[in-house]
C-alpha positions as CSV (number, residue, x, y, z in Angstrom):
1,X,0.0,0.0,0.0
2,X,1.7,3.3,-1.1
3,X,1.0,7.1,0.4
4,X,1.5,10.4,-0.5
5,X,1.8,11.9,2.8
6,X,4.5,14.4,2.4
7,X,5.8,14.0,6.1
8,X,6.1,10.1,6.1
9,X,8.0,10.8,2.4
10,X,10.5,13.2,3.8
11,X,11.0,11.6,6.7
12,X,11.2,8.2,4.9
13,X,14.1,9.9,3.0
14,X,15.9,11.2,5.6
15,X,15.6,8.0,7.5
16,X,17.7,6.4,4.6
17,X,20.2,9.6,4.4
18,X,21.2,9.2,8.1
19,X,21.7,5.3,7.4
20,X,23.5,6.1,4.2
21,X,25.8,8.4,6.2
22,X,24.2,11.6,3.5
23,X,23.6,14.0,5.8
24,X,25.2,16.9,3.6
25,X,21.7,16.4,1.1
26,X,19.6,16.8,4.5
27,X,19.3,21.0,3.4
28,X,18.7,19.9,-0.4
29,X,15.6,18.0,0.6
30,X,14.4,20.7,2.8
31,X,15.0,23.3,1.0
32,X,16.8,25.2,2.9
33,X,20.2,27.6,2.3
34,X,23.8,26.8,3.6
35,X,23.1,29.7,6.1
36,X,19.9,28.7,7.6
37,X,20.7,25.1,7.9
38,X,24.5,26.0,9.9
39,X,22.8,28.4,12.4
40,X,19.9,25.5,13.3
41,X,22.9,23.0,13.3
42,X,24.7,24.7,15.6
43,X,21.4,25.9,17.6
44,X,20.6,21.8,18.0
45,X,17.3,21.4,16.2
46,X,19.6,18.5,14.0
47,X,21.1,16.7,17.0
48,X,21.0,13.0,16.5
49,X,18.1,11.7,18.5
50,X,14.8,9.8,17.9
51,X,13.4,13.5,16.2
52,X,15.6,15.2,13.9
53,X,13.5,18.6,13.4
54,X,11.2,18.5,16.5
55,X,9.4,21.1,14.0
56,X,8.2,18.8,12.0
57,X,8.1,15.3,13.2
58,X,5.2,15.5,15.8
59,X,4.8,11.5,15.7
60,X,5.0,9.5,19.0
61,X,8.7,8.6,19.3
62,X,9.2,4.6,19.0
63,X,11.7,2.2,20.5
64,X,15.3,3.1,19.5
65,X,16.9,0.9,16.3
66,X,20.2,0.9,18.6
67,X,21.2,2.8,21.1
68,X,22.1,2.5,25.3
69,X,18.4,1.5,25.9
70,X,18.9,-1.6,24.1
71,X,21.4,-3.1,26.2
72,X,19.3,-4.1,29.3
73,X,20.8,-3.3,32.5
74,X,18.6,-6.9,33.3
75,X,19.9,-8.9,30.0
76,X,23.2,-8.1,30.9
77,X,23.3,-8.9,34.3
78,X,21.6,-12.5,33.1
79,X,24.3,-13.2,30.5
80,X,27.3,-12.0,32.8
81,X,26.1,-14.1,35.4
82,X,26.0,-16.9,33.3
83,X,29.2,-16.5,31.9
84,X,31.1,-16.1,35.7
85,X,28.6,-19.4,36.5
86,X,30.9,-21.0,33.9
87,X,33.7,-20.2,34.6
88,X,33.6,-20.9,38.0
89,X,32.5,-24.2,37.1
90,X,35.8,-24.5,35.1
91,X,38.2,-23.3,37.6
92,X,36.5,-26.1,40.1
93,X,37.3,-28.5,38.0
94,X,40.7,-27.9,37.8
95,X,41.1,-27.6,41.1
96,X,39.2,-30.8,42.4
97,X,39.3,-32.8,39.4
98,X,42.5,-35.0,40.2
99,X,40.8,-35.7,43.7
100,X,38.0,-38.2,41.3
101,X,41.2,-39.9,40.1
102,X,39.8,-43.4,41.4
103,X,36.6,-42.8,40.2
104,X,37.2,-42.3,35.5
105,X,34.0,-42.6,35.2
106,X,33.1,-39.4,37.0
107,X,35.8,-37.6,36.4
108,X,35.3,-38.1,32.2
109,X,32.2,-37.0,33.0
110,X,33.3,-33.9,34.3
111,X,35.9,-33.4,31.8
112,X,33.3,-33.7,29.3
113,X,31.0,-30.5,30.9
114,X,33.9,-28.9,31.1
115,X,34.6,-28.7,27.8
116,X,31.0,-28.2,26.8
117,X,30.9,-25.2,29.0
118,X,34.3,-23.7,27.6
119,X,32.6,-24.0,24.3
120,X,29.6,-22.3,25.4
121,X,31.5,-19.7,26.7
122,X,32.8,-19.4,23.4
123,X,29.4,-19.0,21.7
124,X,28.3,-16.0,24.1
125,X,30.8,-14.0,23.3
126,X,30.7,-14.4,19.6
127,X,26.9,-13.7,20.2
128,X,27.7,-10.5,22.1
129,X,30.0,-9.3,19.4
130,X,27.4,-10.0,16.9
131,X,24.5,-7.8,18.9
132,X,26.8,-4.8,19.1
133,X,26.6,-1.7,16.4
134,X,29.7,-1.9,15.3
135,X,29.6,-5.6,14.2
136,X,26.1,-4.7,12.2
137,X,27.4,-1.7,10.1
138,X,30.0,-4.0,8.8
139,X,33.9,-3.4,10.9
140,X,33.8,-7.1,12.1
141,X,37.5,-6.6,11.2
142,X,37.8,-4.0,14.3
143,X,36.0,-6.1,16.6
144,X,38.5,-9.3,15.7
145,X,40.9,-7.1,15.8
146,X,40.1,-5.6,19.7
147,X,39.6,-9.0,20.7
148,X,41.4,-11.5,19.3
149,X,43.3,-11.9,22.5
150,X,40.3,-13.5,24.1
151,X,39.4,-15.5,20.8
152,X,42.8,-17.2,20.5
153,X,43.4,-17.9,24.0
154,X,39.5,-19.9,24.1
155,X,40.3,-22.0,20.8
156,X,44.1,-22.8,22.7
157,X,42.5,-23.4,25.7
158,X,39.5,-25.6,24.4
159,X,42.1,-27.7,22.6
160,X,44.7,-27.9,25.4
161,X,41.7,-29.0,27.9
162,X,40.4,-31.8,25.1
163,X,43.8,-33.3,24.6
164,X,44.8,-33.2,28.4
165,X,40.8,-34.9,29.2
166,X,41.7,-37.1,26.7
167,X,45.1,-38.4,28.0
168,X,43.7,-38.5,31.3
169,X,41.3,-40.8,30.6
170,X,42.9,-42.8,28.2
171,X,45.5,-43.5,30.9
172,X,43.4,-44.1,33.7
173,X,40.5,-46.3,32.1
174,X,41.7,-49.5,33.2
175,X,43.8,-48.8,35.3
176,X,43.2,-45.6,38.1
177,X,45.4,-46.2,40.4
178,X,48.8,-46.7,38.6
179,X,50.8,-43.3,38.2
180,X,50.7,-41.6,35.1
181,X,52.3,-38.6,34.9
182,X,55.6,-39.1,32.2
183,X,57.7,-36.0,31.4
184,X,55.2,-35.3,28.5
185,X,52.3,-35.2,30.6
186,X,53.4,-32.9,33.3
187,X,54.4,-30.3,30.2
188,X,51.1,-31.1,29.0
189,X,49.5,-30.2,32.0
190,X,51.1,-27.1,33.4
191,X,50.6,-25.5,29.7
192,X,46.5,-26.2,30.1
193,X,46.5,-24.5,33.7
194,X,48.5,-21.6,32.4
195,X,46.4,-21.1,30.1
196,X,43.6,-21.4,32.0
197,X,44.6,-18.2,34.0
198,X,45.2,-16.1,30.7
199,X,42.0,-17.6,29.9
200,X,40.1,-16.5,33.0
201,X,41.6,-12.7,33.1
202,X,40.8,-12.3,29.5
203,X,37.3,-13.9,29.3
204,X,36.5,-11.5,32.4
205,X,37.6,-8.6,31.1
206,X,36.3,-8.9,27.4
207,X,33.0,-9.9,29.4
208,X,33.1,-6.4,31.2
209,X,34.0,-4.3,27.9
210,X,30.9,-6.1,25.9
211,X,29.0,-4.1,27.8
212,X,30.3,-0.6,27.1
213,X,27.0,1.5,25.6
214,X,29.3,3.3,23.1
215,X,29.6,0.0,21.2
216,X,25.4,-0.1,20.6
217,X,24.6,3.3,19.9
218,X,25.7,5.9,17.2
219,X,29.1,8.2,17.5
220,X,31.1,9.9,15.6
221,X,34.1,7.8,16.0
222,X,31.8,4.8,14.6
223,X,31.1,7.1,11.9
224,X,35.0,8.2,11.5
225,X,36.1,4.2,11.1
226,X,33.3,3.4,8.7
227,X,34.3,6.6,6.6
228,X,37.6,5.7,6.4
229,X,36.7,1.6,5.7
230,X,34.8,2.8,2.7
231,X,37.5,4.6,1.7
């Protein structure tokens, strides 16, 4: 169904200019001189916001497209506990783990949630860099690129944690009560827990930044990196 409102047209355009990044047309389309529209620049009736010309736009404002409201103070809070959940879960297992040494069954068990919850970890991150502004207008290379610390240290963790479940309980299937640790082993094993503590600081911290408004709502340096990306 089509209209021919004026308003909705005009502010259908300028809906698509501000997404566009064309906000230099903005005067063409209102007809308006390079004089009038610097002194209501500088007087704010153009500030970004849900209105652009209060003058104008007299309809109801609606939720925000993006923005600090979005990120829930609650939905945070939910998914940040969940992650810590996690990882405490993880750091009890390395602690205690060696104490179920009699028992494989229980302790492949654990090795096995342990992994599943590393790799869950994994997942809510990647879905928090997905949900934030900057990943939907396109600079997935500047997110990688900010945390790539926590996304290689997760990958080398997760596989240091598989192989050293694995040996584990490869070596103590049949056997639990015979000693196991070779040369190899111990090397094996001191690399997973130090990575574990890399892994902890970093997951934490990258947890903590993922919720910075400035990456979910509009700014001029987002505008600056996309500018000079398209360039």
């Amino acid at each position: 169904m089509t209209t021919n409102n004026p308003v909705i047209l005009n502010k259908d355009r300028i809906y698509i200019l501000r997404k566009l990044d064309f906000l230099p047309l903005l005067p063409k389309l209102r007809g308006l001189t390079e004089e009038t529209w610097s002194s209501r620049k500088h007087a704010g009736v153009f500030e970004d916001g849900a209105a652009l010309d209060p003058s104008w736009n007299r309809s109801p404002p609606g939720p925000p497209a993006f923005g600090p409201e979005t990120l829930q103070t609650r939905n945070y809070s939910v998914v940040l506990l969940i992650q810590l959940s996690l990882l405490m879960f993880d750091l009890w297992v390395n602690a205690f783990s060696e104490l179920l040494r009699t028992e494989p069954a229980i302790q492949l068990v654990l090795f096995i949630i342990q992994d599943t919850a590393i790799l869950l970890n994994l997942i809510i991150i990647l879905l928090m860099l997905s949900s934030t502004l900057v990943f939907q207008v396109g600079l997935v290379a500047m997110l990688l690129e900010r945390f790539r610390a926590l996304l290689m240290l997760s990958a080398l963790y997760l596989t240091f944690s598989v192989i050293l479940h694995s040996w584990l309980v490869n070596l103590r299937l049949f056997d639990p009560t015979r000693f196991i640790w070779t040369d190899s082993l111990q090397v094996m094993f001191v690399l997973h827990r130090t990575a574990s503590v890399l892994y902890y600081y970093w997951y934490k911290r990258t947890s903590e930044c993922l919720g910075d408004p400035r990456l979910y709502e509009d700014s001029l340096w987002l505008r600056e990196a996309y500018a000079q990306v398209r360039r």
